[in-house]
C-alpha positions, 0 to 999 in steps of 0.5 A, a space after each residue: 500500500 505505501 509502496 503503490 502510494 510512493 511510486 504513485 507520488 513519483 509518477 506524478 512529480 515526474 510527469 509534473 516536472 516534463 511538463 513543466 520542462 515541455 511548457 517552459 521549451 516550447 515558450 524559449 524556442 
């Protein structure tokens, strides 16, 4: 349970994070 939770989390940061990464790229090209 806490580990599914753990992974979940990651998951979501990661995704966050590249998109966050992709929005700022786009705007700087």
């Amino acid at each position: 349970e806490d580990l599914e939770g753990g992974i979940r989390n990651v998951l979501l940061a990661f995704a966050g994070v590249a998109g966050v990464g992709a929005g700022l790229a786009y705007l700087i090209r």
